[in-house]
mmCIF entry with sequence, helices, sheets and N, C-alpha, C, O atoms, coordinates in Angstrom:
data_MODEL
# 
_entry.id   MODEL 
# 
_entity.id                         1 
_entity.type                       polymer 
_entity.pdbx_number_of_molecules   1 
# 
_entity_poly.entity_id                      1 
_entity_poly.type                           'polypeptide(L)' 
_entity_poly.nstd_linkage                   no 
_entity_poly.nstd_monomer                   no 
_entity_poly.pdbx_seq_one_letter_code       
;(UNK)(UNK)(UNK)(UNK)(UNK)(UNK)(UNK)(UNK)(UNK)(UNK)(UNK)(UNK)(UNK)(UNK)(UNK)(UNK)
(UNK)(UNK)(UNK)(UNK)(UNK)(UNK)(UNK)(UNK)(UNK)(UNK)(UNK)(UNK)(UNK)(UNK)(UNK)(UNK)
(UNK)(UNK)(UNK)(UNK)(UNK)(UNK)(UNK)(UNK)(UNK)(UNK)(UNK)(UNK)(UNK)(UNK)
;
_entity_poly.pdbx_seq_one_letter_code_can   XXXXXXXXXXXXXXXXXXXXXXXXXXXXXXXXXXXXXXXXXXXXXX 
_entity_poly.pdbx_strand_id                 A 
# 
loop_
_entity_poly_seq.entity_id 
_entity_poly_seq.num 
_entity_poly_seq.mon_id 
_entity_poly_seq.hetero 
1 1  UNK n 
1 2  UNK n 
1 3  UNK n 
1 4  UNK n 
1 5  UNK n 
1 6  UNK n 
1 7  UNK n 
1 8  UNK n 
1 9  UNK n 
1 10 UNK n 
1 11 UNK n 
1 12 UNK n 
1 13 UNK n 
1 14 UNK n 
1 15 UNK n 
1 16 UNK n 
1 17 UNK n 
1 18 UNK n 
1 19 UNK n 
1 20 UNK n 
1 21 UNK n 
1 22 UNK n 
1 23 UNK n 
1 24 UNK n 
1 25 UNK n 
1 26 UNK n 
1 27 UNK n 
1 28 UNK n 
1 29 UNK n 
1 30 UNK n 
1 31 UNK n 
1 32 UNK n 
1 33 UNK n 
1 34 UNK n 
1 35 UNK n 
1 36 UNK n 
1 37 UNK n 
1 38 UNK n 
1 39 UNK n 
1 40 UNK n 
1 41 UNK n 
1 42 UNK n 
1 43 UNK n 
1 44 UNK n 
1 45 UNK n 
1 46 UNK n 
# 
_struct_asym.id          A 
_struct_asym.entity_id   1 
# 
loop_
_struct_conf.conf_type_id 
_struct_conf.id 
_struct_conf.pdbx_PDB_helix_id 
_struct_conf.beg_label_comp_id 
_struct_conf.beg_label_asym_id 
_struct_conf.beg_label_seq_id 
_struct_conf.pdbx_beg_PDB_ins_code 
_struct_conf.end_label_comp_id 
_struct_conf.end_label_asym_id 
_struct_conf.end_label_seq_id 
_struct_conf.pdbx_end_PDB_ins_code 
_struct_conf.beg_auth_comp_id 
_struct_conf.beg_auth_asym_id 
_struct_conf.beg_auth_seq_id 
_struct_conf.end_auth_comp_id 
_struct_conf.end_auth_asym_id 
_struct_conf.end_auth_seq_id 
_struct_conf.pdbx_PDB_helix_class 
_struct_conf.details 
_struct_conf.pdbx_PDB_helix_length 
HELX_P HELX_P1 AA1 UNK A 5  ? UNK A 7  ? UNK A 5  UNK A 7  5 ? 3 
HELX_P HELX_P2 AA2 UNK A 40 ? UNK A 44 ? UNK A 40 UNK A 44 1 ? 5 
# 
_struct_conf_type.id          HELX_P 
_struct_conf_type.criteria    ? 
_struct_conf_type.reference   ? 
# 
loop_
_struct_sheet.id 
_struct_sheet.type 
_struct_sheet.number_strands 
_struct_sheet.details 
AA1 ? 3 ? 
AA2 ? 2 ? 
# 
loop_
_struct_sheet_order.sheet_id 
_struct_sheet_order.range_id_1 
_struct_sheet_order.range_id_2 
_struct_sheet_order.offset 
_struct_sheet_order.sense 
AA1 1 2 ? anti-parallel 
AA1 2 3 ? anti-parallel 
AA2 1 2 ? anti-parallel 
# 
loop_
_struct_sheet_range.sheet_id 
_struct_sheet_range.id 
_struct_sheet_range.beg_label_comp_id 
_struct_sheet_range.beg_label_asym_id 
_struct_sheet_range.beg_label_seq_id 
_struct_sheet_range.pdbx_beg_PDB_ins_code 
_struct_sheet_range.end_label_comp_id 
_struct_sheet_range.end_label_asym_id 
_struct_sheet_range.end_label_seq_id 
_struct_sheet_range.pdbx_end_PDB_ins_code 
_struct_sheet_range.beg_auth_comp_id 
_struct_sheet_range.beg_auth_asym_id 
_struct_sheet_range.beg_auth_seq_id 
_struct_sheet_range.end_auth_comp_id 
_struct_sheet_range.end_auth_asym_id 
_struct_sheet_range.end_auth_seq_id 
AA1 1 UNK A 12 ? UNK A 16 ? UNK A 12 UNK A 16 
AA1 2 UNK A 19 ? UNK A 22 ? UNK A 19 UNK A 22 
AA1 3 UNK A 36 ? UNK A 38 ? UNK A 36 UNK A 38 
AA2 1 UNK A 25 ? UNK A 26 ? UNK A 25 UNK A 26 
AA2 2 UNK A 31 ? UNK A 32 ? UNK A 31 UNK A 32 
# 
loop_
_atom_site.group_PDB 
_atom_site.id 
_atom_site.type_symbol 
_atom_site.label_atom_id 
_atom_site.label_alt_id 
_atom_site.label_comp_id 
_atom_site.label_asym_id 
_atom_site.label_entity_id 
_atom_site.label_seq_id 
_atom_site.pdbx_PDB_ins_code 
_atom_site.Cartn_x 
_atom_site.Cartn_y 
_atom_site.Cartn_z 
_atom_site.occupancy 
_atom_site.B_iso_or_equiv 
_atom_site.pdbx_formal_charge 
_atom_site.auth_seq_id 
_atom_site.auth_comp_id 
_atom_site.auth_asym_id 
_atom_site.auth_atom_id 
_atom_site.pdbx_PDB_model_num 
ATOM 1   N N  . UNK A 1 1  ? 6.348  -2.884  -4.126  1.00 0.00 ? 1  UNK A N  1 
ATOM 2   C CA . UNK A 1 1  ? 5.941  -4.090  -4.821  1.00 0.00 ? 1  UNK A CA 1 
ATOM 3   C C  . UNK A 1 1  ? 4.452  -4.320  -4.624  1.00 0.00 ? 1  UNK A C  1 
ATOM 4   O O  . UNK A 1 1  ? 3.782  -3.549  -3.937  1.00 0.00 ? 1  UNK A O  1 
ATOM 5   N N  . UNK A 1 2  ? 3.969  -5.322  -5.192  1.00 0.00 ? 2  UNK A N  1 
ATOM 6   C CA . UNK A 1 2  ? 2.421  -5.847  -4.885  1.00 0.00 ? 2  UNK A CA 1 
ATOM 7   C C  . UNK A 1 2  ? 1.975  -6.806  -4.151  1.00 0.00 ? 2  UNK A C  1 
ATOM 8   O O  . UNK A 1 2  ? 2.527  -7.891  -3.963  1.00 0.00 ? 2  UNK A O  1 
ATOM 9   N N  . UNK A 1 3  ? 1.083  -6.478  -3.766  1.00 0.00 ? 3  UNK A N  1 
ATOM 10  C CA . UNK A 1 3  ? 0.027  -7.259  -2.685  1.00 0.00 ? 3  UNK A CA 1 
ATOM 11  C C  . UNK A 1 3  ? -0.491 -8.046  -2.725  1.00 0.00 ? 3  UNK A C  1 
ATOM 12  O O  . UNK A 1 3  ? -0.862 -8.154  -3.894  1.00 0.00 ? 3  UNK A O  1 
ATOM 13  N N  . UNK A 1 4  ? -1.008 -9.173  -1.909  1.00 0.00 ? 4  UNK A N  1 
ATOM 14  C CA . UNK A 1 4  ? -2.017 -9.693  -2.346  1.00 0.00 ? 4  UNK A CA 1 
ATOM 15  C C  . UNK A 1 4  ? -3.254 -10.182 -1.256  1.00 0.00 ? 4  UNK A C  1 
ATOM 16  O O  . UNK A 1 4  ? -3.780 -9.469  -0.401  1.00 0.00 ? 4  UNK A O  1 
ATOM 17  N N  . UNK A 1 5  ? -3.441 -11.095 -1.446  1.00 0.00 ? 5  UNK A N  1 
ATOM 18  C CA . UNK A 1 5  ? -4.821 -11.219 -0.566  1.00 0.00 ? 5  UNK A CA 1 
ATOM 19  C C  . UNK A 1 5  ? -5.880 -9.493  -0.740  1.00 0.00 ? 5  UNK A C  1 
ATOM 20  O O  . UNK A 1 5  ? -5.791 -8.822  -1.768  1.00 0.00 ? 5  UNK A O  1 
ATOM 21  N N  . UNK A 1 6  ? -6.742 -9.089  0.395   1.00 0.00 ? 6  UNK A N  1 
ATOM 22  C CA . UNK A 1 6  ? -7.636 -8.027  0.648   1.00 0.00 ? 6  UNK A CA 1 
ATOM 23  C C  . UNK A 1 6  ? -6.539 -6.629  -0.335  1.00 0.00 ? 6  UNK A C  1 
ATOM 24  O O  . UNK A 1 6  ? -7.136 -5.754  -0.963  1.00 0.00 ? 6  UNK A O  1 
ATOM 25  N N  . UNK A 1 7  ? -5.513 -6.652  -0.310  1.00 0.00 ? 7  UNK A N  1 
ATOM 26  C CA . UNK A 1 7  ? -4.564 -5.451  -1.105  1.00 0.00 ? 7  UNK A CA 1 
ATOM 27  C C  . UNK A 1 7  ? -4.483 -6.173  -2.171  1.00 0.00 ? 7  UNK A C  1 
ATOM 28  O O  . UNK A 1 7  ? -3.385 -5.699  -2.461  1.00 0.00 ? 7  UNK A O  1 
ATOM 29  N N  . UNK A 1 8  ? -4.710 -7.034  -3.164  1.00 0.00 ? 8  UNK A N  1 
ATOM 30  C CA . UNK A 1 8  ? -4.314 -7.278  -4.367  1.00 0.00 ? 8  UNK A CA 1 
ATOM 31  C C  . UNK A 1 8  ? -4.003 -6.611  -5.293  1.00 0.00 ? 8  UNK A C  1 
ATOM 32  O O  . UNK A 1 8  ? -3.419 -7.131  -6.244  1.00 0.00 ? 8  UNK A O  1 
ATOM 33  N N  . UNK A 1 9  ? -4.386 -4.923  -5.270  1.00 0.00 ? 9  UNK A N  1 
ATOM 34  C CA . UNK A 1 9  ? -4.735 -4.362  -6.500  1.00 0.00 ? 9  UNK A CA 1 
ATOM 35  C C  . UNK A 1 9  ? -4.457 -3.304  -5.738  1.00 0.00 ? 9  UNK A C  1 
ATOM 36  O O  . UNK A 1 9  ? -5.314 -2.425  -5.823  1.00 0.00 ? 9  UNK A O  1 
ATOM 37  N N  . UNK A 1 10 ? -3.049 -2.939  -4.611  1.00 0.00 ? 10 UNK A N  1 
ATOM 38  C CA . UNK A 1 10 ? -2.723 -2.105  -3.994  1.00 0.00 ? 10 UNK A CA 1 
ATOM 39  C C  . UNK A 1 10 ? -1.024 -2.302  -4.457  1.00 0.00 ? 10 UNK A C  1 
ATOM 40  O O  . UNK A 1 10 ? -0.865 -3.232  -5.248  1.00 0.00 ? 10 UNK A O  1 
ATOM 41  N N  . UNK A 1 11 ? 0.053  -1.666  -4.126  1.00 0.00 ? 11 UNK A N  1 
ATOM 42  C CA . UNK A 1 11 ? 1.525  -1.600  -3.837  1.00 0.00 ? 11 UNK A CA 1 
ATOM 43  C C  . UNK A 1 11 ? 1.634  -1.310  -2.538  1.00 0.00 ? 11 UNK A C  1 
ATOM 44  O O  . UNK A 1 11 ? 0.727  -1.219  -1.711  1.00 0.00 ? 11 UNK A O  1 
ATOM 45  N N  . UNK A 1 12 ? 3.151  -1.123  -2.349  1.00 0.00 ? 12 UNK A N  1 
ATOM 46  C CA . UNK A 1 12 ? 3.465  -0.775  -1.081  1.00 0.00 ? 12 UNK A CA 1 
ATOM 47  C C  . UNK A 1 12 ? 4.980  -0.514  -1.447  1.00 0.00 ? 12 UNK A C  1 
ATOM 48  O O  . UNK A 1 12 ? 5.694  -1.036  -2.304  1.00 0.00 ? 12 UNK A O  1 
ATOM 49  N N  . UNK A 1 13 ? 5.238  0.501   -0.480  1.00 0.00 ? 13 UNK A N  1 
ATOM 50  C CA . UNK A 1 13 ? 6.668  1.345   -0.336  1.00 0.00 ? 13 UNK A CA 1 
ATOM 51  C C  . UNK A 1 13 ? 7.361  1.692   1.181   1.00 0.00 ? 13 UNK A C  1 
ATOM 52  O O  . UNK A 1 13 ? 6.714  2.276   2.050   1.00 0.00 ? 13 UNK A O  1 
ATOM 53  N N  . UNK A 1 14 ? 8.497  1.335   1.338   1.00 0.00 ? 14 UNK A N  1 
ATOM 54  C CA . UNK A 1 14 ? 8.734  1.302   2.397   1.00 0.00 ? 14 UNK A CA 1 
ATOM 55  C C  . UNK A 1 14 ? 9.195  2.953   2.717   1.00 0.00 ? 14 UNK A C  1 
ATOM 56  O O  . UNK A 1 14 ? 10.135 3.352   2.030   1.00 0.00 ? 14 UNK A O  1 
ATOM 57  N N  . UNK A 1 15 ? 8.695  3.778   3.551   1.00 0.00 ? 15 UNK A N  1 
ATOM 58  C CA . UNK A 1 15 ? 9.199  5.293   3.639   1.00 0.00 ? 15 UNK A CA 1 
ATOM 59  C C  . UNK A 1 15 ? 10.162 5.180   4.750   1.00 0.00 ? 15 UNK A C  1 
ATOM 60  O O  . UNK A 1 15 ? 10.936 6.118   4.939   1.00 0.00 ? 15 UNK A O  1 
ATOM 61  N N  . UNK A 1 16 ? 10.220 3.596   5.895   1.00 0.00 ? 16 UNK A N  1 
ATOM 62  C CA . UNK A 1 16 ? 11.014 3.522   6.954   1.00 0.00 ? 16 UNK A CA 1 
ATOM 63  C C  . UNK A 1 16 ? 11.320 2.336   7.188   1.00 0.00 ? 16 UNK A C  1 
ATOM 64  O O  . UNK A 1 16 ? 10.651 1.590   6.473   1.00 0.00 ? 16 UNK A O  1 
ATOM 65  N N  . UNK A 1 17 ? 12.118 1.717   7.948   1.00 0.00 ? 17 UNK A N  1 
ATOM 66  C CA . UNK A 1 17 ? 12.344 0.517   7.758   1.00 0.00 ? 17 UNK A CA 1 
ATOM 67  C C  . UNK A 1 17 ? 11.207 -0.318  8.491   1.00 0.00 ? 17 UNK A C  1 
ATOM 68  O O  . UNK A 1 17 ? 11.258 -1.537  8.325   1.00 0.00 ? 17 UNK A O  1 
ATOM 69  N N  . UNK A 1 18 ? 10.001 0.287   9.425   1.00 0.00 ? 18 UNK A N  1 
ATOM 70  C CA . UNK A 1 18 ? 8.757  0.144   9.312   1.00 0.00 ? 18 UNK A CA 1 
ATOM 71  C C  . UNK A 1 18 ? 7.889  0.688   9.468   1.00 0.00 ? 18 UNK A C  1 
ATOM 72  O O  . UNK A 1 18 ? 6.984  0.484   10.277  1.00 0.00 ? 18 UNK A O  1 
ATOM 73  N N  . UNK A 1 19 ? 8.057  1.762   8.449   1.00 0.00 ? 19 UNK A N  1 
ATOM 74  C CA . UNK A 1 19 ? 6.847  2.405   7.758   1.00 0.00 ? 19 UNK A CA 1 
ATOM 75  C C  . UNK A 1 19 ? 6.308  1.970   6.910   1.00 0.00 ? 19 UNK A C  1 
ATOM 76  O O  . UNK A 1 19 ? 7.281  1.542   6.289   1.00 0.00 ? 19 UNK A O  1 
ATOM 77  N N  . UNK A 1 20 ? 5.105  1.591   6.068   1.00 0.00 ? 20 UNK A N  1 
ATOM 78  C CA . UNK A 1 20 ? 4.787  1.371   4.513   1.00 0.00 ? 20 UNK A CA 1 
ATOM 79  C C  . UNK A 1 20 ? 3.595  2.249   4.284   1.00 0.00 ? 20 UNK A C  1 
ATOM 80  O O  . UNK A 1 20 ? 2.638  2.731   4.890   1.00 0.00 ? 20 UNK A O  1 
ATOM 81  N N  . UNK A 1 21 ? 4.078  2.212   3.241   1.00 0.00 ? 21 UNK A N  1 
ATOM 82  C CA . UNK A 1 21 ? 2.845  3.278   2.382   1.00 0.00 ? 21 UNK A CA 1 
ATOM 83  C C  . UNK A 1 21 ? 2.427  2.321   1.489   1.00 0.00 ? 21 UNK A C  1 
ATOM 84  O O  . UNK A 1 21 ? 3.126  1.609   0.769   1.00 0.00 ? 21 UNK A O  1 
ATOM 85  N N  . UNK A 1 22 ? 0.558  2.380   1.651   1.00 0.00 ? 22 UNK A N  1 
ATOM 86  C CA . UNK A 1 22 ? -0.182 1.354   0.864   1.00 0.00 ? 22 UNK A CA 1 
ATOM 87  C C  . UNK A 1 22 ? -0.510 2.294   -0.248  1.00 0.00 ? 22 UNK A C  1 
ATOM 88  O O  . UNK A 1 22 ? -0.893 3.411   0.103   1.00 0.00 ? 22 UNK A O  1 
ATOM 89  N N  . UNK A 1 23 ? -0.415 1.997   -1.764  1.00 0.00 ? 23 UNK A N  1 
ATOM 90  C CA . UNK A 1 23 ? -0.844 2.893   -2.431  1.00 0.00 ? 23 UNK A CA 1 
ATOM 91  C C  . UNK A 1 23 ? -2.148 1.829   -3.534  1.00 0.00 ? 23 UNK A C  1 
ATOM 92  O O  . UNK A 1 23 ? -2.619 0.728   -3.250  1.00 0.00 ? 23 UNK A O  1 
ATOM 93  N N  . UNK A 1 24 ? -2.439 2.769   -4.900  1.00 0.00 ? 24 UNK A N  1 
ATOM 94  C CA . UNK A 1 24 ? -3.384 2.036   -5.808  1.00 0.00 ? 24 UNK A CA 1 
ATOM 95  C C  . UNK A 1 24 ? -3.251 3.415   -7.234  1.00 0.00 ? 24 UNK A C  1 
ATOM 96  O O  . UNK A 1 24 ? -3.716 4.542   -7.064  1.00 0.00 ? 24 UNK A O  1 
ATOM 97  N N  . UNK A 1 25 ? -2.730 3.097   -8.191  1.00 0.00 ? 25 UNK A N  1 
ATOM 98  C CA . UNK A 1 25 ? -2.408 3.338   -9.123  1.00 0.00 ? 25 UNK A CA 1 
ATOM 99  C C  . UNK A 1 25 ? -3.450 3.012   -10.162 1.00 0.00 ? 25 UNK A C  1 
ATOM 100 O O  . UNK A 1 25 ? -3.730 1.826   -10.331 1.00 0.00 ? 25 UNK A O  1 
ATOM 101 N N  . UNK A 1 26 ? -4.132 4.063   -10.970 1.00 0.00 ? 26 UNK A N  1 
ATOM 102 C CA . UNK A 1 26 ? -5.624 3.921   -11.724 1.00 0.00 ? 26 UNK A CA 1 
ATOM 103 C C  . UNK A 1 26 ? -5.154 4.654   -12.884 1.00 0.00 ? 26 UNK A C  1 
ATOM 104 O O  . UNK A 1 26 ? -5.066 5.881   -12.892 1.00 0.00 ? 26 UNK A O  1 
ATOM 105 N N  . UNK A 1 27 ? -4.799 3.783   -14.030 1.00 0.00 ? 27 UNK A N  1 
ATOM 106 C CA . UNK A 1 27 ? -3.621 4.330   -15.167 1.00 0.00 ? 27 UNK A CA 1 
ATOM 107 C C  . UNK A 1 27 ? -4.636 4.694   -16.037 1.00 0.00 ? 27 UNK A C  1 
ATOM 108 O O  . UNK A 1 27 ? -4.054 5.281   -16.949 1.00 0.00 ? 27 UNK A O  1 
ATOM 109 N N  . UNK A 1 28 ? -5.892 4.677   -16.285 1.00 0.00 ? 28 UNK A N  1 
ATOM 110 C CA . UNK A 1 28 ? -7.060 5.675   -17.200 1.00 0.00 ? 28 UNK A CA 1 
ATOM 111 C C  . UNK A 1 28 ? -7.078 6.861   -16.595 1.00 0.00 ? 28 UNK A C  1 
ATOM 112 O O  . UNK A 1 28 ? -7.065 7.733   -17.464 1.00 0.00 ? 28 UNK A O  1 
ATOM 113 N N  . UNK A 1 29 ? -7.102 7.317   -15.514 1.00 0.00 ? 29 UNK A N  1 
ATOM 114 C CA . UNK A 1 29 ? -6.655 8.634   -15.413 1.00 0.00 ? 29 UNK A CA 1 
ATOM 115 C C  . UNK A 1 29 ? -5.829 9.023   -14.749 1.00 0.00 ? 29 UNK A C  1 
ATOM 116 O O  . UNK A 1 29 ? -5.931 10.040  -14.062 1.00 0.00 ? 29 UNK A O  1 
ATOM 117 N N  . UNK A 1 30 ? -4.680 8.184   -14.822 1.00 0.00 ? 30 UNK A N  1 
ATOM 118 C CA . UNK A 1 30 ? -3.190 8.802   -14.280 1.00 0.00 ? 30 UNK A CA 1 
ATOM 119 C C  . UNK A 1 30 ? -3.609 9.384   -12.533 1.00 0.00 ? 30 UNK A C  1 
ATOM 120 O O  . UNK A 1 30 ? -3.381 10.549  -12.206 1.00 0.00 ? 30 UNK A O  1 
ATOM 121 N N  . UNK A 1 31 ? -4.073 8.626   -11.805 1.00 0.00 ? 31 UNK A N  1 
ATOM 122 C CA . UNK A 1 31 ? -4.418 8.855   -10.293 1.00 0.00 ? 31 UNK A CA 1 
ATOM 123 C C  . UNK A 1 31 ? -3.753 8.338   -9.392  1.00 0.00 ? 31 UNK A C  1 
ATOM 124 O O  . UNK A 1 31 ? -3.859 7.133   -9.616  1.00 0.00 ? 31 UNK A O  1 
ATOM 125 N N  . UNK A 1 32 ? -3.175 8.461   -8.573  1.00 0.00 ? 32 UNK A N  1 
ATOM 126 C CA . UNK A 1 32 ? -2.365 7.964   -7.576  1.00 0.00 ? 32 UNK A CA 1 
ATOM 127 C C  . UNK A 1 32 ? -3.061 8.368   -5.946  1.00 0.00 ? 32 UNK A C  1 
ATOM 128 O O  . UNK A 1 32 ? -3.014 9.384   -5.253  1.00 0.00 ? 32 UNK A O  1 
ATOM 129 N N  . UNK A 1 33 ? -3.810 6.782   -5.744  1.00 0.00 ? 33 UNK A N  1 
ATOM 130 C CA . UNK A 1 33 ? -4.367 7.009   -4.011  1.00 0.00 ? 33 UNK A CA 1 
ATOM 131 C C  . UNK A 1 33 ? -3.638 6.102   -3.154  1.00 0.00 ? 33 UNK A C  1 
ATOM 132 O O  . UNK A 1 33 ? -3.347 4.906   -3.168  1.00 0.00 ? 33 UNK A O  1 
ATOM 133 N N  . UNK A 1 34 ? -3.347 7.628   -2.006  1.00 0.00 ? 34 UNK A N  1 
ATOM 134 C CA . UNK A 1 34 ? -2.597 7.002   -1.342  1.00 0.00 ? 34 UNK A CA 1 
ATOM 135 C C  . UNK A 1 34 ? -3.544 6.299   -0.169  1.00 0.00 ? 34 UNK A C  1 
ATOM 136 O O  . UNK A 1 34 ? -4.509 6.928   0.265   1.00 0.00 ? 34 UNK A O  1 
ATOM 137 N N  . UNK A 1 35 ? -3.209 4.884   0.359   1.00 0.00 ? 35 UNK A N  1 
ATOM 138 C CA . UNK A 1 35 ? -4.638 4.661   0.667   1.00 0.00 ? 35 UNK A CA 1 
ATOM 139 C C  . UNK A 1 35 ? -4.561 4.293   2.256   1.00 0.00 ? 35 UNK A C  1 
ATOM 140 O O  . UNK A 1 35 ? -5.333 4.647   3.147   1.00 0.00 ? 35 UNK A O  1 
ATOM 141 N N  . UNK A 1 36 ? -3.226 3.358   2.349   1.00 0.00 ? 36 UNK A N  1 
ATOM 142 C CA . UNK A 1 36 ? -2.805 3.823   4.142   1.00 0.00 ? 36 UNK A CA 1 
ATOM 143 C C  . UNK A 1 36 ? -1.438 3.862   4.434   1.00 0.00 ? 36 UNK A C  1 
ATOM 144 O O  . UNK A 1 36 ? -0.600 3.714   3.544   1.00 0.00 ? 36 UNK A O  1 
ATOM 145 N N  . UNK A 1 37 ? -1.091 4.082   5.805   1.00 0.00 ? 37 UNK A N  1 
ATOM 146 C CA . UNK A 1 37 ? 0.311  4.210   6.256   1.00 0.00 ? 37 UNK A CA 1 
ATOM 147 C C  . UNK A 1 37 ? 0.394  3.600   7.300   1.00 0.00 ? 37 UNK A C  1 
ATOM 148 O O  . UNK A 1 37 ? -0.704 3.458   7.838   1.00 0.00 ? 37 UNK A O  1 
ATOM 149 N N  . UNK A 1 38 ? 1.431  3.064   7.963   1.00 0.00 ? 38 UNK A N  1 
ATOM 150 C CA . UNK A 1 38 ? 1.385  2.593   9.074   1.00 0.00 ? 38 UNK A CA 1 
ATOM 151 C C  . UNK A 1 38 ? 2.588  1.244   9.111   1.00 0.00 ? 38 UNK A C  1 
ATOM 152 O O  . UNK A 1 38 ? 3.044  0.670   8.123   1.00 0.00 ? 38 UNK A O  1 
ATOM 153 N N  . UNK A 1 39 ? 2.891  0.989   10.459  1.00 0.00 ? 39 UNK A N  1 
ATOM 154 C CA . UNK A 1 39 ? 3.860  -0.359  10.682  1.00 0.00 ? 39 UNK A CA 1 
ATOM 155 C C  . UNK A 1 39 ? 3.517  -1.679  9.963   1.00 0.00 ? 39 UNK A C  1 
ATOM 156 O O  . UNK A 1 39 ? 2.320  -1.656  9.676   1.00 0.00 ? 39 UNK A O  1 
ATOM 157 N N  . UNK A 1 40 ? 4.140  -2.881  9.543   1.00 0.00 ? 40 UNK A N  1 
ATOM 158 C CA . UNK A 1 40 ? 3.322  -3.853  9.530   1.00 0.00 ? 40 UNK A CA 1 
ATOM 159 C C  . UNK A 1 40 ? 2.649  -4.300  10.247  1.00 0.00 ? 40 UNK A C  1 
ATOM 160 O O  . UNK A 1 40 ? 1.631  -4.772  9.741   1.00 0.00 ? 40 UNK A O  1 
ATOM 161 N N  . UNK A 1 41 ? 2.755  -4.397  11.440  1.00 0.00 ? 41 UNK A N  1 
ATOM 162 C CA . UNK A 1 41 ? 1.576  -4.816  12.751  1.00 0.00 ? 41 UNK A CA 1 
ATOM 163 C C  . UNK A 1 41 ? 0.787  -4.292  12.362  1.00 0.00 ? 41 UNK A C  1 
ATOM 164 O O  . UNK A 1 41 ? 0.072  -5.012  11.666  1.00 0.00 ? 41 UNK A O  1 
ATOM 165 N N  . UNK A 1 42 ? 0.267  -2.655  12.475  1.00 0.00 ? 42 UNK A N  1 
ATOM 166 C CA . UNK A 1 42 ? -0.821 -1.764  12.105  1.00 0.00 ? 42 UNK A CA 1 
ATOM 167 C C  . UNK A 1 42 ? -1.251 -2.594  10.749  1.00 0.00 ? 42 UNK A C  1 
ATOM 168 O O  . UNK A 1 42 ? -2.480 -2.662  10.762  1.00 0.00 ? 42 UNK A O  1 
ATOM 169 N N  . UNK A 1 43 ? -0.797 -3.153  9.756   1.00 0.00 ? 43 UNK A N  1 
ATOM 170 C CA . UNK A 1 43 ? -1.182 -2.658  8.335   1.00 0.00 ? 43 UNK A CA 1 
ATOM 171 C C  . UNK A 1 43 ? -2.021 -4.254  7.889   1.00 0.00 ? 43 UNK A C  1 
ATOM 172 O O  . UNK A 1 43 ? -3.129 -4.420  7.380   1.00 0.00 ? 43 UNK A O  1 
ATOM 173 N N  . UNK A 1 44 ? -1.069 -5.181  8.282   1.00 0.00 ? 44 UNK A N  1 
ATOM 174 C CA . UNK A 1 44 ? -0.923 -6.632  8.187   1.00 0.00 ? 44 UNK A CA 1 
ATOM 175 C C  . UNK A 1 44 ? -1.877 -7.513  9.446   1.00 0.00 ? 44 UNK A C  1 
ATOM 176 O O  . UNK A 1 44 ? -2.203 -8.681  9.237   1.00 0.00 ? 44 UNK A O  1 
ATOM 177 N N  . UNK A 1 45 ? -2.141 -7.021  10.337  1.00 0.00 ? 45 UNK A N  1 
ATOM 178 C CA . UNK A 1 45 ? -2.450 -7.960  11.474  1.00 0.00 ? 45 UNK A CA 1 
ATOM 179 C C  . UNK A 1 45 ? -3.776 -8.487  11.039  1.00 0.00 ? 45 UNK A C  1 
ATOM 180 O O  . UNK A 1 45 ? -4.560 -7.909  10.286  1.00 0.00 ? 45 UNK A O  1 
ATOM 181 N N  . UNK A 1 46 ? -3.948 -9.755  11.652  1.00 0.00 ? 46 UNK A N  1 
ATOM 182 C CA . UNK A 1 46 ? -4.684 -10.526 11.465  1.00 0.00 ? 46 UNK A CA 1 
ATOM 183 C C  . UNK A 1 46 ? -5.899 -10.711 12.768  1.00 0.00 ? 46 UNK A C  1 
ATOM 184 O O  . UNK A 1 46 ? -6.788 -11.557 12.669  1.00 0.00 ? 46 UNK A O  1 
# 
């Protein structure tokens, strides 16, 4: 699903029940960056 705040214009996929994969999807040239990985603590902390 999508992000928001600093990721607004990122997704995210869960590969574990806490893993996520941050991604960013650039549909003019069909690009897919994968951009981080990590726990929510790692990904989310404040």
């Amino acid at each position: 699903h999508t992000l928001s705040g600093d990721y607004a214009e990122y997704g995210e996929c869960h590969i574990r029940p806490d893993r996520l994969l941050i991604y960013k999807i650039t549909e003019e040239s069909l690009v897919l960056t994968l951009e981080r990985t990590g726990t929510h603590s790692d990904l989310f902390k404040k």
